[in-house]
N, C-alpha and C positions, 0 to 999 in steps of 0.2 A: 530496462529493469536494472537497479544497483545490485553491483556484484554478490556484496555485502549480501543481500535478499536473495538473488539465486544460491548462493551457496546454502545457506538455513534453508532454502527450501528443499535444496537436494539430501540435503544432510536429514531431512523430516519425511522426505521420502522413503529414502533407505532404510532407517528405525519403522516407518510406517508409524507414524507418530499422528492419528490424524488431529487433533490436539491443536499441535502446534502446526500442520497443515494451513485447517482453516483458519487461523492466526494470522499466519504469514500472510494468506487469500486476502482477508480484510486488510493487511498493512500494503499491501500492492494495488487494491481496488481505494483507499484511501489517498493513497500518494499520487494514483495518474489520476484521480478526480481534482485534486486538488494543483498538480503540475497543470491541468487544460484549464483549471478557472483561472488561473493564477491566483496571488496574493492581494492585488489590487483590483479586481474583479468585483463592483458593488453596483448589482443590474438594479439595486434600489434609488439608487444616489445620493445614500446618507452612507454613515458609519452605523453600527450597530451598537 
């Protein structure tokens, strides 16, 4: 996890912000979805 994102989450904890919580959840569940497919990842074999 980038530091960057653990800190705003800590920081969304402590306020108890849930808000920006599940925010940050989706910016986290986005990025390692997207870090395992990678950028080049096209199980179709065209572009889109």
């Amino acid at each position: 996890m980038p530091q960057w994102l653990c800190n705003q989450l800590m920081r969304a904890f402590e306020k108890k912000d849930r808000r920006q919580i599940r925010l940050l959840n989706d910016c986290w569940f986005f990025y390692r979805t997207k870090a395992q497919t990678g950028p080049d990842d096209h199980s179709a074999g065209y572009l889109p």
